[in-house]
Biopython code that builds the backbone (N, CA, C, O; Angstrom):
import numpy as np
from Bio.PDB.StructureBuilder import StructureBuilder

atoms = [
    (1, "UNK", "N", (-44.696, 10.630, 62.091)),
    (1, "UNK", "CA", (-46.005, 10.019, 62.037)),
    (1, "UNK", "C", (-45.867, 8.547, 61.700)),
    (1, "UNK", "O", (-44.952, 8.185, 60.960)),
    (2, "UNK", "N", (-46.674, 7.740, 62.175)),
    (2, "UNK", "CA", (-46.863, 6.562, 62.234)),
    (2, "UNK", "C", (-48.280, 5.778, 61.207)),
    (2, "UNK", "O", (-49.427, 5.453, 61.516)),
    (3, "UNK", "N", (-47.637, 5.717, 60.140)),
    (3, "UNK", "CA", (-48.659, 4.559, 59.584)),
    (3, "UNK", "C", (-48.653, 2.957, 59.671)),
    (3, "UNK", "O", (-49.575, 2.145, 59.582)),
    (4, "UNK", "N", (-47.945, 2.877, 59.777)),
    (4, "UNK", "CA", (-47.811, 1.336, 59.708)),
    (4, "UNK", "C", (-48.519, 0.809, 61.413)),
    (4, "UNK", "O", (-48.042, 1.013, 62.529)),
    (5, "UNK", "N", (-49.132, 0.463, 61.222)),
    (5, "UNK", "CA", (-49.814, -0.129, 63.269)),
    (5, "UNK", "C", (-49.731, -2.165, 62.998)),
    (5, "UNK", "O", (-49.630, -2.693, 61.891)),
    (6, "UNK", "N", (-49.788, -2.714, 63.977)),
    (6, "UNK", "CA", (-49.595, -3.508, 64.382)),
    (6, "UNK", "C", (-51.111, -4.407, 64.288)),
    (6, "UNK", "O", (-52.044, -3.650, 64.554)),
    (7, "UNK", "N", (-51.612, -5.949, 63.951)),
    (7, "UNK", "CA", (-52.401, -6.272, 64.056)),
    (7, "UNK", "C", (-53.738, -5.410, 64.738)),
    (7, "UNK", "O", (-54.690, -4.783, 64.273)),
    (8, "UNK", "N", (-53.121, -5.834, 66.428)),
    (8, "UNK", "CA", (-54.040, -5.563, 67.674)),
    (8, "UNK", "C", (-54.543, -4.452, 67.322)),
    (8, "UNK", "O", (-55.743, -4.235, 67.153)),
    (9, "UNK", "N", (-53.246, -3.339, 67.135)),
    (9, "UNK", "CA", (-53.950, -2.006, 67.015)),
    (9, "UNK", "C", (-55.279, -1.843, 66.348)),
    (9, "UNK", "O", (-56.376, -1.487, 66.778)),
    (10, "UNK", "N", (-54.706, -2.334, 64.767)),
    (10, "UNK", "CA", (-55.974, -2.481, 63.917)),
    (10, "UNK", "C", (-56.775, -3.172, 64.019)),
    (10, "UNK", "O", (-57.533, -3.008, 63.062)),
    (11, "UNK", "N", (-57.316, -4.372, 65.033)),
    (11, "UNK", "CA", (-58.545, -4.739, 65.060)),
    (11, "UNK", "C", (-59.019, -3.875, 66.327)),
    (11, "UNK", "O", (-60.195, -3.959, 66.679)),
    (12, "UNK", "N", (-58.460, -3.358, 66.757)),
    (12, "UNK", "CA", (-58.661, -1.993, 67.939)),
    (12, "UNK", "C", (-59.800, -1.224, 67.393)),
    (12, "UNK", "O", (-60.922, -1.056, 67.872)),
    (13, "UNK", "N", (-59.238, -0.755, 66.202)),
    (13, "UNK", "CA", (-59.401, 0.419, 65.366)),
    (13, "UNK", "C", (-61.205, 0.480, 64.582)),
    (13, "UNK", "O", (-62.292, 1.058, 64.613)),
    (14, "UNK", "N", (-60.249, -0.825, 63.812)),
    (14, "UNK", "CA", (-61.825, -1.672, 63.398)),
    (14, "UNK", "C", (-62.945, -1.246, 64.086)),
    (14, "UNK", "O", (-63.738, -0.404, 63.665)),
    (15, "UNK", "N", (-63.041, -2.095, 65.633)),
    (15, "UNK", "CA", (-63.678, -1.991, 66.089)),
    (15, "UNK", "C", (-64.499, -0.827, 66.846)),
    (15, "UNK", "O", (-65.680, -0.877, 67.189)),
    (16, "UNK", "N", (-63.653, 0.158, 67.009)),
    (16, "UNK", "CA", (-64.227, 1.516, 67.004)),
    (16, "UNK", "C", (-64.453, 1.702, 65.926)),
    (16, "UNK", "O", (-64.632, 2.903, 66.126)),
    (17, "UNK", "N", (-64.675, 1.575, 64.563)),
    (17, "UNK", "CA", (-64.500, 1.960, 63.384)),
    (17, "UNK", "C", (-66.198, 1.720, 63.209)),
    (17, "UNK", "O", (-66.911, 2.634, 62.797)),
    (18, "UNK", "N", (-66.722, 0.433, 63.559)),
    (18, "UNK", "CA", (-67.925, -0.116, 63.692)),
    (18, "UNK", "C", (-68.984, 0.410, 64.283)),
    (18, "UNK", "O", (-70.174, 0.174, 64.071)),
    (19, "UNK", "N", (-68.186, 1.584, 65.499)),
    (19, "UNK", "CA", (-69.114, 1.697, 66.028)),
    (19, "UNK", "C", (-69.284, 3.545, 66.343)),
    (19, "UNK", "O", (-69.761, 4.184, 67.281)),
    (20, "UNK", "N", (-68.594, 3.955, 64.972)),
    (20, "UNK", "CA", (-68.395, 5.136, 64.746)),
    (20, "UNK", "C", (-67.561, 6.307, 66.192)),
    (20, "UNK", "O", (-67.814, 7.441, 66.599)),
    (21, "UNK", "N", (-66.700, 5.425, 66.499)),
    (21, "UNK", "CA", (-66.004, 6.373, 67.288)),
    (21, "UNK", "C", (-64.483, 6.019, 67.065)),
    (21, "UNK", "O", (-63.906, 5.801, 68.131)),
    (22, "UNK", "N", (-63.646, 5.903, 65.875)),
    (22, "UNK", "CA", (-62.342, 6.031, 65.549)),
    (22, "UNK", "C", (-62.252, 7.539, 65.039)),
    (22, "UNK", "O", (-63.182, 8.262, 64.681)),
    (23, "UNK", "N", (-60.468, 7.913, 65.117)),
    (23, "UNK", "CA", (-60.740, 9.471, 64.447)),
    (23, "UNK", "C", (-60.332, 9.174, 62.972)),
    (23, "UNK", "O", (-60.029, 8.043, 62.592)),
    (24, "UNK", "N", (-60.348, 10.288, 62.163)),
    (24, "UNK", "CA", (-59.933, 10.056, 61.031)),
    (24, "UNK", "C", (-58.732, 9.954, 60.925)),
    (24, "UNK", "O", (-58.611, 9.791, 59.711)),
    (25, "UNK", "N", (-57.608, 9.933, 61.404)),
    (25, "UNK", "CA", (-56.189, 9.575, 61.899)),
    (25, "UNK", "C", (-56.504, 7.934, 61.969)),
    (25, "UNK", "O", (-56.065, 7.267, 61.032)),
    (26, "UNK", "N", (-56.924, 7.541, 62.574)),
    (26, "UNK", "CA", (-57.418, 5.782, 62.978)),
    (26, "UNK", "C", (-57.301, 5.385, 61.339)),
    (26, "UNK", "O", (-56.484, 4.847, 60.592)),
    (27, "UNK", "N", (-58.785, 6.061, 61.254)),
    (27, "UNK", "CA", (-59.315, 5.078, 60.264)),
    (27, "UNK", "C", (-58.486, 4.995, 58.704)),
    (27, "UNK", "O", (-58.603, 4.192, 57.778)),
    (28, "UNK", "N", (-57.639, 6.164, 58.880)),
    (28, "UNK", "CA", (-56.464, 6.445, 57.266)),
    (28, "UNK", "C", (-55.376, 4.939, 57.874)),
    (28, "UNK", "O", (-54.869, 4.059, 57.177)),
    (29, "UNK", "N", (-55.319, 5.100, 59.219)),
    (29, "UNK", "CA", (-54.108, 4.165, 59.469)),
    (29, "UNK", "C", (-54.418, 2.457, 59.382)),
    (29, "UNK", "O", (-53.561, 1.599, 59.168)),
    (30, "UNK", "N", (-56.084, 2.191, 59.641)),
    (30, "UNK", "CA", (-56.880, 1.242, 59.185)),
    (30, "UNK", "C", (-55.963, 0.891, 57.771)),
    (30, "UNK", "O", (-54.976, 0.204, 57.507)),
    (31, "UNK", "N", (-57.024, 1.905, 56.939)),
    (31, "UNK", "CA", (-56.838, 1.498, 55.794)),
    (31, "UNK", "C", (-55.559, 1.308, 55.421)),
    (31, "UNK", "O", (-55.111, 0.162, 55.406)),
    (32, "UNK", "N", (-55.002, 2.075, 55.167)),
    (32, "UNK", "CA", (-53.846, 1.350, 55.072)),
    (32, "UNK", "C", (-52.864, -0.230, 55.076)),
    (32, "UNK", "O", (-52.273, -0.989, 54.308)),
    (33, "UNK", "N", (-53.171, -0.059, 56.394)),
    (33, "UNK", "CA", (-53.204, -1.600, 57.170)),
    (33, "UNK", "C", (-53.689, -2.438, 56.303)),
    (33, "UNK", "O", (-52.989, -3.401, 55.989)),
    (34, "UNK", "N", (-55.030, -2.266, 55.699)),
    (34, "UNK", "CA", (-55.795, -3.438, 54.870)),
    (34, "UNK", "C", (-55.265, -3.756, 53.432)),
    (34, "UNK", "O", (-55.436, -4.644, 52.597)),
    (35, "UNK", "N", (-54.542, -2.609, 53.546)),
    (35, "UNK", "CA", (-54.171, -2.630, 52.001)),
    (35, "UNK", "C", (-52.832, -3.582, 51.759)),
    (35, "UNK", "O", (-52.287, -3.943, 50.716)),
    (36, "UNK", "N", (-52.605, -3.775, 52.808)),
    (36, "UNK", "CA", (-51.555, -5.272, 52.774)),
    (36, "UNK", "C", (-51.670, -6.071, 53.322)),
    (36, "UNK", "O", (-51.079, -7.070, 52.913)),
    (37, "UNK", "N", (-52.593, -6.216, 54.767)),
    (37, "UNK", "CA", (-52.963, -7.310, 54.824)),
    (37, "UNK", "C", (-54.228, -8.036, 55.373)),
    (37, "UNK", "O", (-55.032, -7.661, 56.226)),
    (38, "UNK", "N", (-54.155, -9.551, 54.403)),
    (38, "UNK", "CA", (-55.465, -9.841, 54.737)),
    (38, "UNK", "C", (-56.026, -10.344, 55.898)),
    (38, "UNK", "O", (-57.256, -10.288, 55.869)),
    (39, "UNK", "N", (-55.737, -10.636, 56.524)),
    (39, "UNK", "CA", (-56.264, -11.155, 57.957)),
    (39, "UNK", "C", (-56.974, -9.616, 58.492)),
    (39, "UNK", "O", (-58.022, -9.603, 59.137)),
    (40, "UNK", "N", (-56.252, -8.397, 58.128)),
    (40, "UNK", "CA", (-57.090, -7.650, 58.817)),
    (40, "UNK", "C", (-58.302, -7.081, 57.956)),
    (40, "UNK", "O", (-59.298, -6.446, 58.301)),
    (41, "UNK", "N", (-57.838, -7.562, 56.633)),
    (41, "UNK", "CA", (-59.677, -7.332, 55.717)),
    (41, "UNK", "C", (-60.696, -8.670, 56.387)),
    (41, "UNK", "O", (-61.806, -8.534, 56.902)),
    (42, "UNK", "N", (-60.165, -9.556, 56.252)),
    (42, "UNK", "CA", (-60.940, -11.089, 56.968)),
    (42, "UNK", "C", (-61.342, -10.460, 58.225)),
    (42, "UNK", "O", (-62.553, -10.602, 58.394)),
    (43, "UNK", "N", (-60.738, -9.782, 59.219)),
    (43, "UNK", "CA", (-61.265, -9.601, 60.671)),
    (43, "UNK", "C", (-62.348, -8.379, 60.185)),
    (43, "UNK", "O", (-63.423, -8.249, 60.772)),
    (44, "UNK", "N", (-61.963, -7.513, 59.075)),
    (44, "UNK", "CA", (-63.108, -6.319, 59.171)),
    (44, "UNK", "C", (-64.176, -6.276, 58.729)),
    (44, "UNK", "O", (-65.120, -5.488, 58.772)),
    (45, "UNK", "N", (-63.765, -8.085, 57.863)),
    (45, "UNK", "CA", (-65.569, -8.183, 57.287)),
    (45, "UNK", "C", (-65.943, -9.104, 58.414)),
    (45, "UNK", "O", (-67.054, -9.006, 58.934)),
    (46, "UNK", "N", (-65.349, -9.704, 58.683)),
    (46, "UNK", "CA", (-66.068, -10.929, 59.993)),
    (46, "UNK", "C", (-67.126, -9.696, 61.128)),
    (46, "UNK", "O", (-68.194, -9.722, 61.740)),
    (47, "UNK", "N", (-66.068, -8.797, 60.888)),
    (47, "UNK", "CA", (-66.442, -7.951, 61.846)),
    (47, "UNK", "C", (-67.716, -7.048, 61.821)),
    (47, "UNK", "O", (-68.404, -6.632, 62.753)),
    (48, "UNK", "N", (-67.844, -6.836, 60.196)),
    (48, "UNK", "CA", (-68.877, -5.959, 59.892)),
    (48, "UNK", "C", (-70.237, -7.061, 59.438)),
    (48, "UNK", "O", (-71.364, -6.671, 59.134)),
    (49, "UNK", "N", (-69.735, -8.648, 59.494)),
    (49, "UNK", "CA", (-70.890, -9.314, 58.919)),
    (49, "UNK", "C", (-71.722, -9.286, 60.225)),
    (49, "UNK", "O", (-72.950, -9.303, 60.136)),
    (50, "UNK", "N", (-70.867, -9.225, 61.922)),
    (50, "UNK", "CA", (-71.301, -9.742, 62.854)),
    (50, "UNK", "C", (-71.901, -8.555, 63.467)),
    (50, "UNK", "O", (-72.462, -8.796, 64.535)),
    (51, "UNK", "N", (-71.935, -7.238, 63.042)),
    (51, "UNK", "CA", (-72.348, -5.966, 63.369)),
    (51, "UNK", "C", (-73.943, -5.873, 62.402)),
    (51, "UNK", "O", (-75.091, -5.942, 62.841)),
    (52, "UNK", "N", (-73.564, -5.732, 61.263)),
    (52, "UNK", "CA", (-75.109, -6.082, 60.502)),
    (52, "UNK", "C", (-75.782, -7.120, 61.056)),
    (52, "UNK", "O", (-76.940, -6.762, 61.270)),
    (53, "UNK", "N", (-75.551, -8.460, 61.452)),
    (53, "UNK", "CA", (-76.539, -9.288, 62.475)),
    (53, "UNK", "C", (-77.306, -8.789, 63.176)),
    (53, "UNK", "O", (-78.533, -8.705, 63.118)),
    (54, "UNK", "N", (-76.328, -8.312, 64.122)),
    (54, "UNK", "CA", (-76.828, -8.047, 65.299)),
    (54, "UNK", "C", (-77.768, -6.772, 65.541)),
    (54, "UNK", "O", (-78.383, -6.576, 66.590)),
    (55, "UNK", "N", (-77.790, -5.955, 64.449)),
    (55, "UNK", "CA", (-78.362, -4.444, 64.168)),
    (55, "UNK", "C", (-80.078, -5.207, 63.316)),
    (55, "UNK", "O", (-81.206, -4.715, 63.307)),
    (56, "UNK", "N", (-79.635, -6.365, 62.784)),
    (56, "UNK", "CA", (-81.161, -6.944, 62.006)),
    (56, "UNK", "C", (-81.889, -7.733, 63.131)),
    (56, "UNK", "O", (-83.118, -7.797, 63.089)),
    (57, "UNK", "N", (-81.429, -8.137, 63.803)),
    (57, "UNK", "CA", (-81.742, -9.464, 64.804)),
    (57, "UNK", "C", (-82.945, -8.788, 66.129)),
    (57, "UNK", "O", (-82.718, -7.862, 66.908)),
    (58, "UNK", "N", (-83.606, -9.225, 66.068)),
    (58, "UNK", "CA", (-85.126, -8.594, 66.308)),
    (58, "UNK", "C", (-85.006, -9.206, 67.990)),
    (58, "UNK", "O", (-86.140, -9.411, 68.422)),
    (59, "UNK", "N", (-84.222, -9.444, 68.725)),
    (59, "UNK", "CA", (-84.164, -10.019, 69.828)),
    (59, "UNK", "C", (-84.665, -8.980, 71.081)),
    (59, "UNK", "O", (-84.430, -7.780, 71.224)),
    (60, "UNK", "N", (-85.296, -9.734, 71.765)),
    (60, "UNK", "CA", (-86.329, -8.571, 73.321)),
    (60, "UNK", "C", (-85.545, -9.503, 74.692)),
    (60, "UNK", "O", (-85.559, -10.670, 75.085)),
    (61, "UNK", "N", (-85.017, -8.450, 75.026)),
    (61, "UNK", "CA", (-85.005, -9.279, 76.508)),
    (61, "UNK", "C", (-86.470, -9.232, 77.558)),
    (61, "UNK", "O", (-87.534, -8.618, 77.626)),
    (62, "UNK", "N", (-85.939, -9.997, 78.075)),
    (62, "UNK", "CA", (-87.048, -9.976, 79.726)),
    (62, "UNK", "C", (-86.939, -9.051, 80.767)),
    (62, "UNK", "O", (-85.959, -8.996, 81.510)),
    (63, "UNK", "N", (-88.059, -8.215, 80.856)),
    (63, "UNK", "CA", (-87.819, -7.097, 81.561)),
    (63, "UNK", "C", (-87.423, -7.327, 83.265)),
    (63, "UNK", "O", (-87.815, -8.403, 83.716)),
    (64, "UNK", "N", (-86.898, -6.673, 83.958)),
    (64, "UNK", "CA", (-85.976, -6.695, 85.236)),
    (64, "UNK", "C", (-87.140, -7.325, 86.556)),
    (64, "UNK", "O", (-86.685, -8.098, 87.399)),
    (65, "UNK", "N", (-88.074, -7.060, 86.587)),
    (65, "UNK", "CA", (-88.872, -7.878, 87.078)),
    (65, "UNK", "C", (-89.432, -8.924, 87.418)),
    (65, "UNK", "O", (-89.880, -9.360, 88.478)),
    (66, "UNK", "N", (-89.308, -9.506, 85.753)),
    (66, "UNK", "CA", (-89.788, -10.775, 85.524)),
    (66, "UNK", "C", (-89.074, -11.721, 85.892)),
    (66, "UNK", "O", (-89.499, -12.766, 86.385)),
    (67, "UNK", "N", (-87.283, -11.291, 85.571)),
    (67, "UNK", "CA", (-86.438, -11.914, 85.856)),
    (67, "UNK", "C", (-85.979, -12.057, 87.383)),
    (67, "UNK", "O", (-85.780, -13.075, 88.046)),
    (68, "UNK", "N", (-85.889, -10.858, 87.685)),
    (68, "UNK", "CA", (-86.430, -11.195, 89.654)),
    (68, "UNK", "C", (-87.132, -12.062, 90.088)),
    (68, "UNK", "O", (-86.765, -12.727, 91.057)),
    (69, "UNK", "N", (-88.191, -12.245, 89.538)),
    (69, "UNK", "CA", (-89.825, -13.614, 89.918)),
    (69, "UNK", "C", (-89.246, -15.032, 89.345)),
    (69, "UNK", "O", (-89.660, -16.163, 89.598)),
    (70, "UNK", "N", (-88.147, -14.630, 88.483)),
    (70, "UNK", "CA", (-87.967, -15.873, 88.108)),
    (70, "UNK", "C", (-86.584, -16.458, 88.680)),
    (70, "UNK", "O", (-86.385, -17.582, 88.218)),
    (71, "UNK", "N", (-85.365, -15.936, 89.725)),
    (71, "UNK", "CA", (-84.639, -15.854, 89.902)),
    (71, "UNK", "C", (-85.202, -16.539, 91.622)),
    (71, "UNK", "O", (-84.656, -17.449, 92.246)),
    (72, "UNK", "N", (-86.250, -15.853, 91.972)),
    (72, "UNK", "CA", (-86.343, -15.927, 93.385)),
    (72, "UNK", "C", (-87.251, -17.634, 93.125)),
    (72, "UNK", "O", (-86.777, -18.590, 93.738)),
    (73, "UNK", "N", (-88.387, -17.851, 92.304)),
    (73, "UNK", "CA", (-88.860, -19.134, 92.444)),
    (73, "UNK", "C", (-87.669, -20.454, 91.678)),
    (73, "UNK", "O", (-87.958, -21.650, 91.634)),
    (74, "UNK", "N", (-86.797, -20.059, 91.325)),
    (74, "UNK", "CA", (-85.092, -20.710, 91.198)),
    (74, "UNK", "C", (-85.030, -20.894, 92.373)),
    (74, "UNK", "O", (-85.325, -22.014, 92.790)),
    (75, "UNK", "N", (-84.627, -19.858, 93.297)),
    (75, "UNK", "CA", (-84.179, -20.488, 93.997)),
    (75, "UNK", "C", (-85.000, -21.213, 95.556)),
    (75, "UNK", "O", (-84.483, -21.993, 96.356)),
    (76, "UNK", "N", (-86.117, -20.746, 95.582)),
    (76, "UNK", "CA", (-87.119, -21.665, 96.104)),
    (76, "UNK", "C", (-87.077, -22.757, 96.004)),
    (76, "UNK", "O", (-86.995, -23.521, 96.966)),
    (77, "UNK", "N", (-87.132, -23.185, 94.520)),
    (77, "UNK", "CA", (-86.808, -24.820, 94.189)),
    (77, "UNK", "C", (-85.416, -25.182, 94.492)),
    (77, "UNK", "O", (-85.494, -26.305, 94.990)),
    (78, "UNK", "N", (-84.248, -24.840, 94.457)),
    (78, "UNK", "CA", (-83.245, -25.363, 94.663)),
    (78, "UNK", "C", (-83.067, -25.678, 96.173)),
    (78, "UNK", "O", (-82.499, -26.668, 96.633)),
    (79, "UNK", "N", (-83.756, -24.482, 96.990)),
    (79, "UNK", "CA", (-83.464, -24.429, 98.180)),
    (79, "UNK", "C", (-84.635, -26.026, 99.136)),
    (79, "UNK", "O", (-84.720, -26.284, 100.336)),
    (80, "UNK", "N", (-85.080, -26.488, 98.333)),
    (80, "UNK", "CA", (-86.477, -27.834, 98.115)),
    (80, "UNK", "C", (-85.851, -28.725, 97.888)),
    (80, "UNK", "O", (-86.381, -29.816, 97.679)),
]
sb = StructureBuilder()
sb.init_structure("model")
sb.init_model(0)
sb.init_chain("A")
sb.init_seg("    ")
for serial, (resi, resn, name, xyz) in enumerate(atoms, 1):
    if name == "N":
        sb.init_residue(resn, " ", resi, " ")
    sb.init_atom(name, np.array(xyz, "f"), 0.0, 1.0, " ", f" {name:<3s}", serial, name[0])
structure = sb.get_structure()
């Protein structure tokens, strides 16, 4: 068995980790990982500050339509 993983792996891991699909095999080998080094605690909070954002952040896109009407009088004008 393999504990020790490699950067990549672990910001791999992380990142499924975030988004609740690492196994518990992953996430023991995570930890671990963090427990010596810091760049990969720095990437897992960067990581989890930029996940709480984005889960608070009240943002609406433009529905598929609108953006059609607005895509086609684009290019009306360009084509002017």
């Amino acid at each position: 068995m393999k504990f020790f993983i490699k950067y990549e792996e672990a910001t791999q891991i992380c990142d499924k980790t975030q988004y609740n699909e690492a196994s518990i095999w992953e996430k023991i080998k995570l930890n671990i990982r963090m427990l010596y080094c810091s760049a990969t605690r720095k990437y897992s909070a960067r990581n989890a500050k930029l996940t709480s954002a984005i889960k608070k952040s009240k943002v609406k896109t433009m529905p598929q339509d609108q953006k059609a009407a607005m895509k086609e009088r684009l290019a009306k004008e360009l084509a002017n």
